[in-house]
N, CA, C and O atoms as a Tripos MOL2 file, in Angstrom:
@<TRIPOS>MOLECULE
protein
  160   159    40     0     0
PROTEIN
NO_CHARGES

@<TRIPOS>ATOM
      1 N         -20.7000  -12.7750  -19.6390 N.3       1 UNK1
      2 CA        -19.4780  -12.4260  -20.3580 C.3       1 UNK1
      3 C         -18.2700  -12.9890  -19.6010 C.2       1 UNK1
      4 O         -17.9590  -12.3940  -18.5690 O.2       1 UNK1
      5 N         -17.5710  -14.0200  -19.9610 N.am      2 UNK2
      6 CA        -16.4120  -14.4450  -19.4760 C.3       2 UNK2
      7 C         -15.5330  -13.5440  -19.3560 C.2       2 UNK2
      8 O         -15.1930  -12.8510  -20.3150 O.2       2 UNK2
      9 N         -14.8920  -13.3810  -17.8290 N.am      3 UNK3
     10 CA        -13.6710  -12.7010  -17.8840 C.3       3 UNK3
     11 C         -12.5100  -13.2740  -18.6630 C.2       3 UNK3
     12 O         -12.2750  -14.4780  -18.5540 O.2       3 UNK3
     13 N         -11.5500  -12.2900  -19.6620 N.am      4 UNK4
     14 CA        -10.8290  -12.5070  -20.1890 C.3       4 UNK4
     15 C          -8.9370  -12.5490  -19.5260 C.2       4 UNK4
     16 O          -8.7770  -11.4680  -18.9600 O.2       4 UNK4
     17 N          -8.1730  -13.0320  -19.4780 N.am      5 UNK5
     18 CA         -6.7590  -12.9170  -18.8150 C.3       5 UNK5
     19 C          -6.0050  -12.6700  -20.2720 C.2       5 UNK5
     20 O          -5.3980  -13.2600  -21.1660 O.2       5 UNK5
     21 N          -6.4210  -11.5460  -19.9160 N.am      6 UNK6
     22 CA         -4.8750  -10.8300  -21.6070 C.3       6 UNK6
     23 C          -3.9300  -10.5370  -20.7940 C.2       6 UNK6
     24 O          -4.1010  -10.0960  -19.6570 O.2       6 UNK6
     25 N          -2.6940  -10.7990  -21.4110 N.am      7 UNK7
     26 CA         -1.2670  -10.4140  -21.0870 C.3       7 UNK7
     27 C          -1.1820   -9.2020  -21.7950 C.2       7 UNK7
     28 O          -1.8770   -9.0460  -22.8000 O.2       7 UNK7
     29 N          -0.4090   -8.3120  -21.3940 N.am      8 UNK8
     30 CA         -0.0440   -6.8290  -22.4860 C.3       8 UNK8
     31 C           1.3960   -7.4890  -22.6500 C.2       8 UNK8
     32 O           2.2700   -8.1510  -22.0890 O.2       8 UNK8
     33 N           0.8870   -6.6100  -24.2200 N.am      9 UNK9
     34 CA          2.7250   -6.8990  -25.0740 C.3       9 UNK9
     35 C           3.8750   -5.8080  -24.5190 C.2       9 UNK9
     36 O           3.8300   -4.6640  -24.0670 O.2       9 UNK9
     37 N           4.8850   -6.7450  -24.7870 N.am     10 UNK10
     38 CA          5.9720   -6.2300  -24.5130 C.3      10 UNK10
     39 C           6.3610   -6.5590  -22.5370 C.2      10 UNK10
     40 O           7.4170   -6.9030  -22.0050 O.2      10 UNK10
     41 N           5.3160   -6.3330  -22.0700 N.am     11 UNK11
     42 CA          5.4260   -5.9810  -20.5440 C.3      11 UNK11
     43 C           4.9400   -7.5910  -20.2820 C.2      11 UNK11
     44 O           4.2590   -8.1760  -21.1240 O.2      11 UNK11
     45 N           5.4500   -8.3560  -18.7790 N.am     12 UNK12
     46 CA          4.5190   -9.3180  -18.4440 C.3      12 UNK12
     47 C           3.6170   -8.9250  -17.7350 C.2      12 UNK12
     48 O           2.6660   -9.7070  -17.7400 O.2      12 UNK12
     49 N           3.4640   -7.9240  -17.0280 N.am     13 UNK13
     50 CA          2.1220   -7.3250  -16.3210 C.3      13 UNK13
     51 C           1.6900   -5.6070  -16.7340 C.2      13 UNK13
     52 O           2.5910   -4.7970  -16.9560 O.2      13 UNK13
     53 N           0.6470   -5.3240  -16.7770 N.am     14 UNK14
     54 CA          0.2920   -4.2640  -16.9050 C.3      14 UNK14
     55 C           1.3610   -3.3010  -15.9010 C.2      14 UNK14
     56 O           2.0320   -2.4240  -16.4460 O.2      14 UNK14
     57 N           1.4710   -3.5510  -14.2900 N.am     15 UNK15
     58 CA          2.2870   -2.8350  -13.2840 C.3      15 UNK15
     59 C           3.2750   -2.2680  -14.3190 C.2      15 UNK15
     60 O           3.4160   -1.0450  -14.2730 O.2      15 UNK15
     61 N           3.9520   -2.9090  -15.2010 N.am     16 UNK16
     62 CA          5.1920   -2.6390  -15.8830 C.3      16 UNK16
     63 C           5.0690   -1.6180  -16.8450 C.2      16 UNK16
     64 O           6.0670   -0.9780  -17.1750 O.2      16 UNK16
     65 N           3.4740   -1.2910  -17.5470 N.am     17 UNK17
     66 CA          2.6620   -0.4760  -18.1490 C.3      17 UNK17
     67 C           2.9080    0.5210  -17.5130 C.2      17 UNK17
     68 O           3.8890    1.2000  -17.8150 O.2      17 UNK17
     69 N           2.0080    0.8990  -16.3720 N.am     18 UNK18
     70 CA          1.5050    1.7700  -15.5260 C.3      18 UNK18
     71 C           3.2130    2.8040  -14.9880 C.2      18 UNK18
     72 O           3.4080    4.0110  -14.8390 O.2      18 UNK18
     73 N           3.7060    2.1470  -14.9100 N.am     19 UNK19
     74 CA          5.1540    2.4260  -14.5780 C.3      19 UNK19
     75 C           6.0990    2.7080  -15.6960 C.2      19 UNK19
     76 O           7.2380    2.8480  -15.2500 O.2      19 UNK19
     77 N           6.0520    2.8010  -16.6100 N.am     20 UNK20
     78 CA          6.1190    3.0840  -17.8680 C.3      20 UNK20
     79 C           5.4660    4.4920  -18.1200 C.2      20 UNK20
     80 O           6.4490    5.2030  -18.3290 O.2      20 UNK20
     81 N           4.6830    5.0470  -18.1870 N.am     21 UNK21
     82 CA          3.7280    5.7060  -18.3640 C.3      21 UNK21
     83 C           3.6860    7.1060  -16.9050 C.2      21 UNK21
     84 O           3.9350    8.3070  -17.0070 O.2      21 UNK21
     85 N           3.4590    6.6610  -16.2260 N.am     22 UNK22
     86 CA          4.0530    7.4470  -14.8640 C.3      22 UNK22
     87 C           5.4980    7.8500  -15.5010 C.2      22 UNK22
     88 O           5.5440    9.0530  -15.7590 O.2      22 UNK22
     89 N           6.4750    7.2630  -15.7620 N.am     23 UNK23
     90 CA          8.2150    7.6510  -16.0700 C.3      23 UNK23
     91 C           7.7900    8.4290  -17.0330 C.2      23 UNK23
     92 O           8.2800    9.5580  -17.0430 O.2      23 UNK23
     93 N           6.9720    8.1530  -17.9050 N.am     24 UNK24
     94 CA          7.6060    9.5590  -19.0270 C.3      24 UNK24
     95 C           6.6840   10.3650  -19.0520 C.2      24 UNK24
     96 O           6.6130   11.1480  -19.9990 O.2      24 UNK24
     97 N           5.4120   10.4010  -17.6750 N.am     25 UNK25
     98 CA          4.8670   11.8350  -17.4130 C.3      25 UNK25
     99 C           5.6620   12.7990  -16.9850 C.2      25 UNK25
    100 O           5.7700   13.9700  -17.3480 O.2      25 UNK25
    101 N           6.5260   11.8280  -15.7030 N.am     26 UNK26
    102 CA          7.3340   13.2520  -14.6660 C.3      26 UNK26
    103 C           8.5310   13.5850  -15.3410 C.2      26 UNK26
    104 O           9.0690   14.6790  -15.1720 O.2      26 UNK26
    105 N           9.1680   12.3630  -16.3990 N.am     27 UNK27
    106 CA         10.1990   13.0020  -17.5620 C.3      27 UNK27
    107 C           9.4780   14.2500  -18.4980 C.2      27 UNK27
    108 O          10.3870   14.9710  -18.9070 O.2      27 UNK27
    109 N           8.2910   14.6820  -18.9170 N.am     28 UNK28
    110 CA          7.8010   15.3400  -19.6590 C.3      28 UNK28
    111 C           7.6450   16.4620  -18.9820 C.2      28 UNK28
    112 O           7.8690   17.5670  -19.4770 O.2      28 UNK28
    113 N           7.1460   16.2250  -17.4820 N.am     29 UNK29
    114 CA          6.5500   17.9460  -16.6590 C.3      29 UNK29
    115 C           8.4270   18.6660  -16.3180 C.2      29 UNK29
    116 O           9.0330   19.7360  -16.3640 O.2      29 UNK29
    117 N           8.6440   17.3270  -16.0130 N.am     30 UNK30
    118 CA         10.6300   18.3650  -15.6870 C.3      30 UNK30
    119 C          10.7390   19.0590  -17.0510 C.2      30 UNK30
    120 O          10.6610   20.2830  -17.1600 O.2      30 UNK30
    121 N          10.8840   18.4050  -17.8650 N.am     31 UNK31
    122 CA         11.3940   18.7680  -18.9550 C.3      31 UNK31
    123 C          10.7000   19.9750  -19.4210 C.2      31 UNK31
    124 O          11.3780   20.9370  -19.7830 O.2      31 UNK31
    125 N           9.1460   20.0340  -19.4540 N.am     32 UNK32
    126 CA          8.6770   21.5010  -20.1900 C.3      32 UNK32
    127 C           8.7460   22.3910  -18.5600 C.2      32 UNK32
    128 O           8.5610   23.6080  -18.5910 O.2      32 UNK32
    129 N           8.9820   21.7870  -17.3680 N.am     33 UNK33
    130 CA          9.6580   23.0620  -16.7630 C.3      33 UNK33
    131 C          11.0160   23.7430  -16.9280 C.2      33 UNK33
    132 O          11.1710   24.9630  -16.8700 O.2      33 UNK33
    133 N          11.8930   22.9350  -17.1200 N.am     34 UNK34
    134 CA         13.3340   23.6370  -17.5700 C.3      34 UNK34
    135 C          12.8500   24.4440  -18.7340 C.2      34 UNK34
    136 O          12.9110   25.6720  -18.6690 O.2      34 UNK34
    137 N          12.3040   23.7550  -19.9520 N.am     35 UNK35
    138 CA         11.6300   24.8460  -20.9780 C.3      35 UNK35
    139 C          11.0930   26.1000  -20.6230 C.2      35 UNK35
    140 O          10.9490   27.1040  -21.3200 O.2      35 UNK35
    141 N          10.7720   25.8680  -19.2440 N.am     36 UNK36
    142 CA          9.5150   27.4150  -19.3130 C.3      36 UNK36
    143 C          10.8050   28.1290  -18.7480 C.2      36 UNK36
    144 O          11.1620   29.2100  -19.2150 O.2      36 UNK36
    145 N          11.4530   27.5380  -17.7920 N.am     37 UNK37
    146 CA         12.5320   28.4920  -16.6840 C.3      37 UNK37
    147 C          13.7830   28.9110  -18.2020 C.2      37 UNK37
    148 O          14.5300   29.8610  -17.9680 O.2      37 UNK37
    149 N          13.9590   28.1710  -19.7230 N.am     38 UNK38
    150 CA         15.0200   28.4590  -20.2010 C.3      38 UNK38
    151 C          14.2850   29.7720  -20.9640 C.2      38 UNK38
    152 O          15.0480   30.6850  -21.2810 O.2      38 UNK38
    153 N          12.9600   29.9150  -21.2560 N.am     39 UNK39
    154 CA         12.1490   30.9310  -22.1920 C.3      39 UNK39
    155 C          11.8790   31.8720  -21.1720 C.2      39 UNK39
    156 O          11.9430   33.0350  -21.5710 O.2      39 UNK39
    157 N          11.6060   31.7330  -20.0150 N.am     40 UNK40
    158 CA         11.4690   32.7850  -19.3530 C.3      40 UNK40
    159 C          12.0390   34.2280  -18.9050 C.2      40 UNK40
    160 O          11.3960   34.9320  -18.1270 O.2      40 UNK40
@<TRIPOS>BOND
     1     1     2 1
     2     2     3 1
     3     3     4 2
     4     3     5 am
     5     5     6 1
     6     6     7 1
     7     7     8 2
     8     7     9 am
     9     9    10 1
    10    10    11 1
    11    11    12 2
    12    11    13 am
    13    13    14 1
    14    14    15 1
    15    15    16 2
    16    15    17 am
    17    17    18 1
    18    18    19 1
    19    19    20 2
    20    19    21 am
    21    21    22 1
    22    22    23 1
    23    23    24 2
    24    23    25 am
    25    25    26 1
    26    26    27 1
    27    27    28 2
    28    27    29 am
    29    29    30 1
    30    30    31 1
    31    31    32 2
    32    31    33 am
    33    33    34 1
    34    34    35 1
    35    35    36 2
    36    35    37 am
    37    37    38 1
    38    38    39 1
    39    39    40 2
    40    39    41 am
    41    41    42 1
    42    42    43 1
    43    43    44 2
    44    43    45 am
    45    45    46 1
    46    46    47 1
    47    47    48 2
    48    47    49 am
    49    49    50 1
    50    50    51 1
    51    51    52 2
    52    51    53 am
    53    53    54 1
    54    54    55 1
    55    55    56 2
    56    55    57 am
    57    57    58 1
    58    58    59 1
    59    59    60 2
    60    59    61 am
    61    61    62 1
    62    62    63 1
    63    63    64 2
    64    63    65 am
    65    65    66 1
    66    66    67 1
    67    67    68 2
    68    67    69 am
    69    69    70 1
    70    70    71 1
    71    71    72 2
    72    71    73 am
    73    73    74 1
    74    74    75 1
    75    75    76 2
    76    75    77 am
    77    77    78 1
    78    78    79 1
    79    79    80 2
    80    79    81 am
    81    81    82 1
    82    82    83 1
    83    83    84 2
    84    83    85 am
    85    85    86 1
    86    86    87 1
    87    87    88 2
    88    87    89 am
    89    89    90 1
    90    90    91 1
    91    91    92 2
    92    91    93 am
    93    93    94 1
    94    94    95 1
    95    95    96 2
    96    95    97 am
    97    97    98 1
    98    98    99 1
    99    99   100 2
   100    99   101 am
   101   101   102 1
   102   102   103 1
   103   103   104 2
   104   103   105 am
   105   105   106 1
   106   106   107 1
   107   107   108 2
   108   107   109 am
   109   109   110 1
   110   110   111 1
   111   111   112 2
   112   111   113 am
   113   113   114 1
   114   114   115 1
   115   115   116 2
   116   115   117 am
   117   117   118 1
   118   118   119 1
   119   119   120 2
   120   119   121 am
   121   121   122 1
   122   122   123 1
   123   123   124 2
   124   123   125 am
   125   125   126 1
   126   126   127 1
   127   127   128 2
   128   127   129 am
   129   129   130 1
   130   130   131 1
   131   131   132 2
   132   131   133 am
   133   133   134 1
   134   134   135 1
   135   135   136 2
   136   135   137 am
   137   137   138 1
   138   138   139 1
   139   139   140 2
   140   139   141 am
   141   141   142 1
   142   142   143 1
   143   143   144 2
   144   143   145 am
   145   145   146 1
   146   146   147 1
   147   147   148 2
   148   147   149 am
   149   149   150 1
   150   150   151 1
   151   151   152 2
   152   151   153 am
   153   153   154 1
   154   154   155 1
   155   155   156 2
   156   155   157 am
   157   157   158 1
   158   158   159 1
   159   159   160 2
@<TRIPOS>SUBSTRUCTURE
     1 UNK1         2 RESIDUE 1 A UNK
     2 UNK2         6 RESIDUE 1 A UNK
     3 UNK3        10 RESIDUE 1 A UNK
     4 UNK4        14 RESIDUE 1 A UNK
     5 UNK5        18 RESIDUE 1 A UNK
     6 UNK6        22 RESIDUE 1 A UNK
     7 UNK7        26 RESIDUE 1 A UNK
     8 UNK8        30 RESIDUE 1 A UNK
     9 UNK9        34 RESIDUE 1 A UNK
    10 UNK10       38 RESIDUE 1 A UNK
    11 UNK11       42 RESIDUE 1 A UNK
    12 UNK12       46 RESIDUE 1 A UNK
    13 UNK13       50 RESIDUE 1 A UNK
    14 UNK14       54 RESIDUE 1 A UNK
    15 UNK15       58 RESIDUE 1 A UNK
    16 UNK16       62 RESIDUE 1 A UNK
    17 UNK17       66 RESIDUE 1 A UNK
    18 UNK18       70 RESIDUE 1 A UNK
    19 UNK19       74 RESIDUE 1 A UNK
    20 UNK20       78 RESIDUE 1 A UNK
    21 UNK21       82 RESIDUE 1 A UNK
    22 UNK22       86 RESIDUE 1 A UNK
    23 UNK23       90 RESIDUE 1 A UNK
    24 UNK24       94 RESIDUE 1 A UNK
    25 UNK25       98 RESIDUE 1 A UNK
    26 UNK26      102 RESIDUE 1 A UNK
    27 UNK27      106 RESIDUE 1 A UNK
    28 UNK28      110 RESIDUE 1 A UNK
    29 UNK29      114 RESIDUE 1 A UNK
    30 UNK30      118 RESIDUE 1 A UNK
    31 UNK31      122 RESIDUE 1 A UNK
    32 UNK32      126 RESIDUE 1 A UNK
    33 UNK33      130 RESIDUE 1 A UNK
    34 UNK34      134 RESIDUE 1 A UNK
    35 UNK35      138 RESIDUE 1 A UNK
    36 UNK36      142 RESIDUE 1 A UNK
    37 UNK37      146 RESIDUE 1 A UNK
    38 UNK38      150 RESIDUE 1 A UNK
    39 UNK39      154 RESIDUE 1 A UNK
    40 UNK40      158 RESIDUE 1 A UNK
């Protein structure tokens, strides 16, 4: 099976993915923590 060299869209390297993705985990855990601390 030949290795394949795909580019991902939008990004020129996956790194740019991965980093992407990391940002709007720790944007998501802040965020439903202020949620829990505003319901609490």
């Amino acid at each position: 099976m030949p290795e394949t060299d795909e580019k991902p869209p939008l990004f020129k390297t996956w790194k740019g993915w991965y980093a992407l993705v990391i940002g709007l985990l720790l944007l998501q855990i802040i965020l439903f923590a202020q949620l829990t601390k505003l319901f609490s």
